[in-house]
N, C-alpha and C positions, 0 to 999 in steps of 0.2 A: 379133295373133292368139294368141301365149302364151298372155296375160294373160285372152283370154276363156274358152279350157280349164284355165286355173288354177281359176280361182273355182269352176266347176262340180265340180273333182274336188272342192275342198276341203270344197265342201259336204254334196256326198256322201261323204265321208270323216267327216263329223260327224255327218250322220247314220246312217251305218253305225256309229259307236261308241256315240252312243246307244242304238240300238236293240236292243245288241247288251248294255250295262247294265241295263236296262228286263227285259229276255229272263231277265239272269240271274239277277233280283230275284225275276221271278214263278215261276222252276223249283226253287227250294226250300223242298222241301215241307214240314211240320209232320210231326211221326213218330206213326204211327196211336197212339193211344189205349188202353191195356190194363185201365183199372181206371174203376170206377163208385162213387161216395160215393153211399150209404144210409142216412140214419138215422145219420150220425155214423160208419159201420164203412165198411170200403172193400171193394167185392166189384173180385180181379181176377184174371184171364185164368191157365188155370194152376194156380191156386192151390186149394183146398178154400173153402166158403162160407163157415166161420165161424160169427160168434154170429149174423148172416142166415137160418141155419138156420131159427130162428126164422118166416121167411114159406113154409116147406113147408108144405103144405095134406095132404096126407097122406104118410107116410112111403115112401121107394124113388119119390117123385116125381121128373122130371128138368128137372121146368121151373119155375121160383118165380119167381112174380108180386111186384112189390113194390108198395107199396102208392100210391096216386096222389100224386106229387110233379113237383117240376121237374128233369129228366132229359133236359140237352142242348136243351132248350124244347119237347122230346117229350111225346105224353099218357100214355106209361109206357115201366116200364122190365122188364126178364128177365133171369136169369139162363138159361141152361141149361145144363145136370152133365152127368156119363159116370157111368156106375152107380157108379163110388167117389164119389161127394159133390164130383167136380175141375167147377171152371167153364170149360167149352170155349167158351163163346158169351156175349156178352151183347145184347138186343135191345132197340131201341126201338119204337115205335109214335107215328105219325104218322096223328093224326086227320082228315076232312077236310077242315077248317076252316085246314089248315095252308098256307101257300106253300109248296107243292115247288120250285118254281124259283128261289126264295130258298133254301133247306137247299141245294139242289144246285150253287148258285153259292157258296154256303158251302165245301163240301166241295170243289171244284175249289180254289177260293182255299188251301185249308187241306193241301190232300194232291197238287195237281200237275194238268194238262190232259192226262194219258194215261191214264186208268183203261182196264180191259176193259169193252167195253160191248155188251149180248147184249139181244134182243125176243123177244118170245114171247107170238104172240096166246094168247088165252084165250075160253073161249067169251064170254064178258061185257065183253069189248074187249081190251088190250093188257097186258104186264106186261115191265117197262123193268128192266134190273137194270147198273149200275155198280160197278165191284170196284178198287179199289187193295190193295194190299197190300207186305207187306216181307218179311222174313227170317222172324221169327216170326208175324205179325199179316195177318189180310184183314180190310176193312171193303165190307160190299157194299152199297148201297143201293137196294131197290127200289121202286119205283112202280107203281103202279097205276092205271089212268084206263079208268074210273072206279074210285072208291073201292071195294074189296071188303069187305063189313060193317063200310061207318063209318070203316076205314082207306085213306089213301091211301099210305102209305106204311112202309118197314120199314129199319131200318140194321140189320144183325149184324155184331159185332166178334169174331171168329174168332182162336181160338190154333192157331197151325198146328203148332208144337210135340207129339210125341207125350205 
């Protein structure tokens, strides 16, 4: 009789320790992101633009479009400033041609399985918004279903930093 509740503890004893390596492999995270490469110069979080200056479209603007590249596999990329020229945000845009649930299972894998996670219909259907963040940094990704002009999707990388 031992020998037959021996076997079962030990097994579950094995795999309680696996499960328990597996667990601690997936909970650490990748640390949010703060800077974006442009054209060779590095816009980031924080900081003033730089020679990026360069893609303001008129002056005392606070949002600078860059121009179409690959950005994170996004269809563009943003800055946005505080009236001194500092970059508080930078934003991607997600076309709708894109897999959401591929980027989103990206971003789980990359940053943890507890973000904040908020809905909020809209008259046009839903808008899904997911938030991790740290000490200095939020990255929030939202969604949209359906697409709102052409977008389904938005990342903002946020300096929480005054």
């Amino acid at each position: 009789m031992m020998r037959l509740l021996t076997w079962p503890c030990a097994l579950l004893l094995a795999v309680t320790f696996a499960a328990q390596s597996v667990h601690a492999q997936e909970e650490t995270p990748l640390p949010l992101r703060r800077v974006l490469v442009v054209d060779s110069d590095t816009v980031q979080l924080g900081r003033p633009l730089g020679t990026l200056t360069r893609y303001i479209a008129y002056p005392g603007d606070t949002i600078v479009r860059f121009p179409p590249g690959t950005f994170e596999g996004s269809d563009g990329a943003m800055a946005l400033l505080d009236p001194g020229g500092v970059v508080r945000r930078i934003g991607f845009l997600f076309g709708e041609q894109q897999n959401i649930d591929i980027l989103l299972g990206s971003l789980y894998r990359n940053h943890g399985r507890s973000p904040r996670y908020a809905n909020l219909p809209i008259p046009e259907g839903i808008r899904e918004t997911w938030t991790w963040s740290d000490r200095e940094t939020e990255l929030a990704f939202t969604r949209f279903t359906p697409a709102q002009s052409r977008v389904s999707g938005i990342l903002l990388v946020t300096n929480l930093k005054p």
